[in-house]
Structure formats: structure tokens, C-alpha cells
LODREN-449319 format. One record per atom (N, C-alpha, C): x, y, z; residue in three letters. Coordinates in steps of 0.05 Angstrom, whole numbers. Example, Ala and Ser with C-alpha at 12.3 -4.5 7.8 and 13.67 -1.06 7.14 Angstrom:
# residues 2
{{264,-114,156},ala},
{{246,-90,156},ala},
{{264,-66,156},ala},
{{257,-45,142},ser},
{{273,-21,143},ser},
{{258,1,157},ser},
This chain:
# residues 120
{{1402,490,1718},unk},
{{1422,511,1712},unk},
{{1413,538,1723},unk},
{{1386,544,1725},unk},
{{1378,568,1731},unk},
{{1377,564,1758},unk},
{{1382,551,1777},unk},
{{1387,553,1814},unk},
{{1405,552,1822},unk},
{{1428,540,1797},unk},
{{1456,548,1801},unk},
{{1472,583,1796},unk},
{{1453,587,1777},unk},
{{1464,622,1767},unk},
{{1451,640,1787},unk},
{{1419,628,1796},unk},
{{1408,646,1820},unk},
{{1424,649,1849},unk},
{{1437,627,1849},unk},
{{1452,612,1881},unk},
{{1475,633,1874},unk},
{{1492,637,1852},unk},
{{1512,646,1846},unk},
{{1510,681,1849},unk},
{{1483,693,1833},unk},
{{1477,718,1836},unk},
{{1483,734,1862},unk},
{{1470,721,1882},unk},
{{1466,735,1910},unk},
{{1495,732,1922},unk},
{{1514,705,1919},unk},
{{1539,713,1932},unk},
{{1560,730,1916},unk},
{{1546,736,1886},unk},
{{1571,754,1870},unk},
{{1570,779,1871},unk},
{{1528,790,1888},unk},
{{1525,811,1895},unk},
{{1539,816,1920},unk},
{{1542,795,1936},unk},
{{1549,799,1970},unk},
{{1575,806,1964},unk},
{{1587,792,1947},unk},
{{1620,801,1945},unk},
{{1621,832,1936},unk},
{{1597,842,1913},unk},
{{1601,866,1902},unk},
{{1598,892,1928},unk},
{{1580,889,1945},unk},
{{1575,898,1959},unk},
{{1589,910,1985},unk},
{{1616,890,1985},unk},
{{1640,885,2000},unk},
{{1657,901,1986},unk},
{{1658,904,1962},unk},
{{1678,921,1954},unk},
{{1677,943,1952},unk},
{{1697,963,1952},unk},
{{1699,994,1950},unk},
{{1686,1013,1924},unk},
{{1671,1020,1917},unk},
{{1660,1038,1899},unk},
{{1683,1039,1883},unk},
{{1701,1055,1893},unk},
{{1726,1058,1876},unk},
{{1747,1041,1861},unk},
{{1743,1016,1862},unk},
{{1749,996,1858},unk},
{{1738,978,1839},unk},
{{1711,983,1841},unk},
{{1697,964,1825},unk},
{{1692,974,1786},unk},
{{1693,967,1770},unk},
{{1690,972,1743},unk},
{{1664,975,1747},unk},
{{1663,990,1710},unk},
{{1636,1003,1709},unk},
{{1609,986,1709},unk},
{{1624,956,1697},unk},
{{1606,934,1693},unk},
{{1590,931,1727},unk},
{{1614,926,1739},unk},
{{1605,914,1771},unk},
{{1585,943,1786},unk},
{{1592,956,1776},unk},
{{1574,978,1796},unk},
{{1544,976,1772},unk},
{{1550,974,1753},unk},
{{1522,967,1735},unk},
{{1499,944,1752},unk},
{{1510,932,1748},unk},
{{1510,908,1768},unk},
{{1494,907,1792},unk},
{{1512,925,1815},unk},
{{1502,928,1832},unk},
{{1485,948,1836},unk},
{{1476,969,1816},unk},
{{1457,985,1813},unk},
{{1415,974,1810},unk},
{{1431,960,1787},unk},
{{1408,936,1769},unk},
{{1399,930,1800},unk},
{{1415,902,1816},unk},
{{1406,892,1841},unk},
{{1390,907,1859},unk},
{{1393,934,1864},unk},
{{1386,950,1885},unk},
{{1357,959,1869},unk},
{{1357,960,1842},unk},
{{1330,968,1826},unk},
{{1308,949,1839},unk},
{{1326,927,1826},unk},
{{1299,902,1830},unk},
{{1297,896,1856},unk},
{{1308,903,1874},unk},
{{1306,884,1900},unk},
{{1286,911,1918},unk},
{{1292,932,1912},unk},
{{1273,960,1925},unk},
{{1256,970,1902},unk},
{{1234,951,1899},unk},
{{1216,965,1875},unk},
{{1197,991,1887},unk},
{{1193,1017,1870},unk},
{{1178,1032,1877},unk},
{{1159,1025,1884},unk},
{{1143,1028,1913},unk},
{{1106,1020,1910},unk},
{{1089,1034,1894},unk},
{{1071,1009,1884},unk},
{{1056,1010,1863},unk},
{{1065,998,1839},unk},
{{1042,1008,1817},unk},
{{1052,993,1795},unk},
{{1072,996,1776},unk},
{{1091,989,1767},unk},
{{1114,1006,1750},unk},
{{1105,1014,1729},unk},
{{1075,1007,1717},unk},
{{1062,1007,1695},unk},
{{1054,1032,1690},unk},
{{1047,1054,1713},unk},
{{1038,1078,1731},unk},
{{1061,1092,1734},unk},
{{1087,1079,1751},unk},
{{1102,1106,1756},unk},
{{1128,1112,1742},unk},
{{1129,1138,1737},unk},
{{1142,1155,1718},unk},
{{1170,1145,1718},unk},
{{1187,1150,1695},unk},
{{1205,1140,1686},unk},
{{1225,1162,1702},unk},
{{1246,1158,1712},unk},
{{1259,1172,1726},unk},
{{1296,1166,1701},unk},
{{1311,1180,1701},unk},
{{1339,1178,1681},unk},
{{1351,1190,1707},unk},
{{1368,1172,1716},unk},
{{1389,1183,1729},unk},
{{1421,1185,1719},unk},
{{1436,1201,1718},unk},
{{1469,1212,1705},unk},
{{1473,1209,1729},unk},
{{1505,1190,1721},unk},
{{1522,1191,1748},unk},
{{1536,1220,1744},unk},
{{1553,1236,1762},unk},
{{1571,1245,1755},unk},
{{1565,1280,1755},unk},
{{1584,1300,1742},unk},
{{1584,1334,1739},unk},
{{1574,1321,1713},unk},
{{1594,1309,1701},unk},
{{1613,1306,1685},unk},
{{1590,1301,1660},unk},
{{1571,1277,1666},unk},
{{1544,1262,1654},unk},
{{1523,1293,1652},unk},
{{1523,1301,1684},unk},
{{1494,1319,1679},unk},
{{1515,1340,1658},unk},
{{1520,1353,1655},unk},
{{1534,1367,1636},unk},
{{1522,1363,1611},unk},
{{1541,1335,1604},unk},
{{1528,1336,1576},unk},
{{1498,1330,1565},unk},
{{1481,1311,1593},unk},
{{1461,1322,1590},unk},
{{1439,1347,1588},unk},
{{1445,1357,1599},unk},
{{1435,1394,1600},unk},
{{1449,1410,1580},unk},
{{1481,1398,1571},unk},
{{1489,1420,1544},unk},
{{1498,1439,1555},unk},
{{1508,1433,1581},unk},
{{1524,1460,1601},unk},
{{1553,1452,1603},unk},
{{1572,1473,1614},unk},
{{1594,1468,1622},unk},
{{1596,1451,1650},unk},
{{1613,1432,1646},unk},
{{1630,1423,1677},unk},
{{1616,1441,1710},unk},
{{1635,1467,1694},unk},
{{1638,1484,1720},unk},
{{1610,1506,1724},unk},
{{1591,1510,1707},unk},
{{1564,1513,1709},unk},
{{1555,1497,1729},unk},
{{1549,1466,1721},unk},
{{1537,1450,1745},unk},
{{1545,1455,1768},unk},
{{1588,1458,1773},unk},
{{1595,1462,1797},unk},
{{1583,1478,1816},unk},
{{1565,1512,1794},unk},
{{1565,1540,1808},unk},
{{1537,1529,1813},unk},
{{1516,1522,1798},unk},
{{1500,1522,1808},unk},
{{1490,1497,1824},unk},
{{1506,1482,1834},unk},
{{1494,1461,1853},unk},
{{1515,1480,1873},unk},
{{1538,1488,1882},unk},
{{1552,1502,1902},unk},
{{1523,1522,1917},unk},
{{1499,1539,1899},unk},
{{1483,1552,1909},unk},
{{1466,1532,1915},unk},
{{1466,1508,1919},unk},
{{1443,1492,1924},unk},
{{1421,1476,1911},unk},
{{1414,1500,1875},unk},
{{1395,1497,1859},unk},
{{1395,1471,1857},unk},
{{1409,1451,1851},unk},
{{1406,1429,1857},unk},
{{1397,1409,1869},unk},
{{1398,1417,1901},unk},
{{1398,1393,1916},unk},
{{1377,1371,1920},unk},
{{1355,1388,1899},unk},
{{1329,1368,1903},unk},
{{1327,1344,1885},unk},
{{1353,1353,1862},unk},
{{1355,1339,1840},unk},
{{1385,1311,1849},unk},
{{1392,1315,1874},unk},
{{1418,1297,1884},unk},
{{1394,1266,1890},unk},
{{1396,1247,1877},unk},
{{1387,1224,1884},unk},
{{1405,1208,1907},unk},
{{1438,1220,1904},unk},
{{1454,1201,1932},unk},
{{1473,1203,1915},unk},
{{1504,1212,1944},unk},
{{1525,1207,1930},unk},
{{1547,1194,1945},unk},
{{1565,1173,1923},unk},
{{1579,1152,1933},unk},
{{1598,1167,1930},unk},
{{1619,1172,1951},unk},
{{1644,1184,1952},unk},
{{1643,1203,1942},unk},
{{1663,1215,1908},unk},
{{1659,1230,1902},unk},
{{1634,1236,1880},unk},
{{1621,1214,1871},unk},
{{1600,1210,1847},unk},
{{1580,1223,1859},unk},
{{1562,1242,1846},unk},
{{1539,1240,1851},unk},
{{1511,1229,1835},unk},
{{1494,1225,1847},unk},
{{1471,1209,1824},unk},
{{1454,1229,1819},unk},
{{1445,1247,1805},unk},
{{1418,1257,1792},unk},
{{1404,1252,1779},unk},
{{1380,1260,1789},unk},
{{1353,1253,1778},unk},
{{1356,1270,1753},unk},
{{1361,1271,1722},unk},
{{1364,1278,1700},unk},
{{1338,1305,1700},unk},
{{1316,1287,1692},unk},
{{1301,1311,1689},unk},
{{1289,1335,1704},unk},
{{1294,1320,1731},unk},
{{1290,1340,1761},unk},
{{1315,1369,1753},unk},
{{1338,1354,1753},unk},
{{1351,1373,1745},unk},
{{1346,1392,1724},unk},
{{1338,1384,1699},unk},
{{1337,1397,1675},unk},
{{1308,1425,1690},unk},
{{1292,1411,1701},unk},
{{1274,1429,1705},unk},
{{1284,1451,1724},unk},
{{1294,1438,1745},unk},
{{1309,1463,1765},unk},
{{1326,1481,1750},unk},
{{1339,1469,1732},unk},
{{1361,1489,1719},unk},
{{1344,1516,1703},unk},
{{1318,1497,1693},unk},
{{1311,1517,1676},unk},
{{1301,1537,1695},unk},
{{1281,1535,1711},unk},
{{1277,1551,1724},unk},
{{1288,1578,1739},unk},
{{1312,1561,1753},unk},
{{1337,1584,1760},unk},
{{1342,1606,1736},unk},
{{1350,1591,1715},unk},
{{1359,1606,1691},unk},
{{1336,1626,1678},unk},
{{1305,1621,1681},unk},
{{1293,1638,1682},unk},
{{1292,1657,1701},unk},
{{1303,1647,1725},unk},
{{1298,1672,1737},unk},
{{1315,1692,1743},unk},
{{1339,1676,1728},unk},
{{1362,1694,1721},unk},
{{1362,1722,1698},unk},
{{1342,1704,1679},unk},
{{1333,1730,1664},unk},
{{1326,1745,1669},unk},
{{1296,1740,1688},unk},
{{1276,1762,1699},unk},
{{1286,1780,1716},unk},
{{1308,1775,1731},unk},
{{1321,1783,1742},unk},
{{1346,1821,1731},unk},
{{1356,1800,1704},unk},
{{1371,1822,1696},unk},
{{1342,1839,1676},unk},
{{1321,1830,1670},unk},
{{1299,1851,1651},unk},
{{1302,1865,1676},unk},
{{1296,1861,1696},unk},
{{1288,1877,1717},unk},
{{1302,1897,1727},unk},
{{1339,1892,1726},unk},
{{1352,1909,1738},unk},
{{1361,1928,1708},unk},
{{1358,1919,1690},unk},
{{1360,1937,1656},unk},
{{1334,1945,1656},unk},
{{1320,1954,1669},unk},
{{1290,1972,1656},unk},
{{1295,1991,1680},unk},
């Protein structure tokens, strides 16, 4: 039974793979995400390297960070972002969660330092 579900796996990924992002349910892009995990393992041991959370979406990093929609829009439009873009399918983008959280903070500190500076 298990060389029949393995035999089955690889042609229900080949089909997934064929199909349009936009098309596919959230299950099937799950799916095909999982596949791309296991089949491109990071080098080295996974035992060793750091846990990475990636948010599809504005929409996801948002509510992870506790910001508005249109915040993420302004500050990835200046770029602050782009180190935090893991890859984007059409319109989705993928972020590295905590890459972001750190970039944001940072900007946002230096948004402070910025106005102490121009108020003194």
C-alpha cells in the first residue's frame, strides 16, 4: 500500500505543478509547498538550522506584526522590506515572518530617532 500512495504522490504533485497558482485551493498549494520543503532540504542539519515562519500574503504579515494592510503596502513600496520577500507567485508574496518583524522594527526606530532629532 505504501508504493502505491508513494507512485501516486509524485504524479498528483506533477499534476499540481501543472496547474495555475490561482486555481489551485489552499489545501493543493499546502501541498505543493510541503513537497518543495522536503524535496530542497536546507544544507546541513535541520537539528542546527533556525526555524524560519513564513506568511503568505499583505494581508497575513499584517496581522502578524499588528500593523495595518496599507502600512506593509508603504513600507515595502520604500523597499524596507525586500530582504524579508522569500518569492512571489503572481500576486502573493511569501515573507520570511521574523526577518520582517526585525526590519520593521528597525525602520520604525529609526523613524523615531529621526523625529527626536528634528523636535530638539
Amino acid at each position: 500500500m505504501n508504493t502505491k500512495q508513494s507512485q501516486e504522490a509524485p504524479q498528483e504533485i506533477s499534476s499540481l505543478m501543472q496547474k495555475p497558482v490561482c486555481m489551485m485551493s489552499g489545501e493543493e498549494l499546502c501541498k505543493l509547498a510541503q513537497y518543495a520543503q522536503q524535496s530542497n532540504p536546507i544544507h546541513g542539519s535541520s537539528a542546527t538550522a533556525p526555524q524560519t515562519t513564513n506568511v503568505i500574503g499583505v494581508k497575513a504579515l499584517a496581522v502578524y506584526l499588528g500593523c495595518s494592510e496599507s502600512t506593509i503596502y508603504s513600507i515595502k513600496k520604500q523597499g524596507i522590506l525586500d530582504k524579508a520577500i522569500v518569492a512571489q507567485i503572481g500576486r502573493k508574496i511569501i515573507f520570511n515572518a521574523p526577518l520582517a518583524r526585525e526590519l520593521a522594527n528597525a525602520y520604525q526606530q529609526e523613524q523615531r530617532d529621526l523625529r527626536r532629532e528634528s523636535g530638539e
